[in-house]
C-alpha positions in Angstrom: 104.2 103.0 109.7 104.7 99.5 108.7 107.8 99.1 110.6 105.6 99.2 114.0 102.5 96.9 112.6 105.5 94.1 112.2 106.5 94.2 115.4 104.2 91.8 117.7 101.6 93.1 119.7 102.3 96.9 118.7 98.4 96.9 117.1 96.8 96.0 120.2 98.8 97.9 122.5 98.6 101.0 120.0 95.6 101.6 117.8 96.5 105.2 116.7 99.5 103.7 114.8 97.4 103.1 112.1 97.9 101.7 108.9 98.4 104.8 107.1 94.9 104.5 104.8 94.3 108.4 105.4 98.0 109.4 104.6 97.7 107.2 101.2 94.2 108.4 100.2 94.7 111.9 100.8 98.5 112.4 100.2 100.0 109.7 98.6 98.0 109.4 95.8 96.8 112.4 95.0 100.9 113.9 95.4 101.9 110.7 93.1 99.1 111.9 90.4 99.9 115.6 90.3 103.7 114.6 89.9 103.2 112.5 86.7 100.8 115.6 85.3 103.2 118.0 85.8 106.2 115.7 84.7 103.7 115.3 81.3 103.1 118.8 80.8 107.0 119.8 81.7 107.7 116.9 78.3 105.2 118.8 76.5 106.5 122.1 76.9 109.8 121.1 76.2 110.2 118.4 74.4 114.1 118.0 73.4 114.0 117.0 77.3 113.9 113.5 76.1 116.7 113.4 75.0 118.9 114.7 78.2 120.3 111.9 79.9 119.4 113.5 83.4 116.3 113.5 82.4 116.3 109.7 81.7 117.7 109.1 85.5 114.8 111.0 87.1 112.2 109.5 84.8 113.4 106.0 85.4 113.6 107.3 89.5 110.1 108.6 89.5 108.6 105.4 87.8 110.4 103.4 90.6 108.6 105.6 92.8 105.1 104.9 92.0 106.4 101.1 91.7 107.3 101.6 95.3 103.9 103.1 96.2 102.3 100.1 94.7 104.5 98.3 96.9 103.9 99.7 100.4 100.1 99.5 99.3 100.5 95.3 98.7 102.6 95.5 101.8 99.7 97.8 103.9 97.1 95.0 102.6 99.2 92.3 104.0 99.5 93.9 107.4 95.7 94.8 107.4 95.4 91.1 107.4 97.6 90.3 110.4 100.4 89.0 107.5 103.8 89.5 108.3 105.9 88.6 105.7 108.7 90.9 106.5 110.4 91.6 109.4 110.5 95.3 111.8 114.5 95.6 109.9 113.0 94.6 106.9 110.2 97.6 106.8 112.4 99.7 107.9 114.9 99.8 105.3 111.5 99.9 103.0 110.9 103.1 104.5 114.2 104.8 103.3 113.9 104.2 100.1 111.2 106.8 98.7 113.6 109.1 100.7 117.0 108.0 98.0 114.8 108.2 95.5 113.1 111.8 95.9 116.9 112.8 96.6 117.8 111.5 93.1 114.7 112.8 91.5 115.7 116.2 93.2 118.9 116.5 91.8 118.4 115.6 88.7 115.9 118.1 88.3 117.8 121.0 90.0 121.3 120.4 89.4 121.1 118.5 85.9 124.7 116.7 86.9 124.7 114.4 83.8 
């Protein structure tokens, strides 16, 4: 979404791109909550998990995650506000990075590599 608020004009020209307050409020969030209960109630029911190393790649990989969604919520703000401080490119490559990390987090947890 952020990639086409960057882009000059796109706002005016475009209301519907919104900036994506419905798809934080009621997916985001909520999916980012229901993630860290689960991953606490998986440690609880099996707690020699800690000391896997896989497990220690997709923990790290999920805490970047919500460190991301903080992220694209500062950048949201910022664009909400007619601030641009990144380019189109810029948001773009933003936008692929919740994708390499759910890939990470996903095989960590289903193939267990390390």
């Amino acid at each position: 979404f952020f990639c086409f608020q960057a882009e000059d004009g796109i706002r005016e020209r475009s209301p519907s791109r919104g900036s994506g307050d419905v798809e934080k409020r009621q997916i985001m969030t909520p999916a980012m909550i229901a993630s860290f209960i689960s991953g606490l109630w998986m440690l609880a029911l099996n707690p020699e998990l800690v000391t896997e190393f896989w497990f220690h790649v997709k923990f790290a990989a999920v805490f970047l995650m919500a460190g991301v969604h903080g992220k694209f919520s500062k950048m949201r703000r910022l664009l909400e506000n007619d601030e641009k401080p990144l380019s189109s490119k810029a948001y773009r490559i933003w936008n692929e990075v919740p994708t390499v990390l759910m890939i990470i987090i996903v095989v960590m947890a289903v193939a267990k590599p390390i």
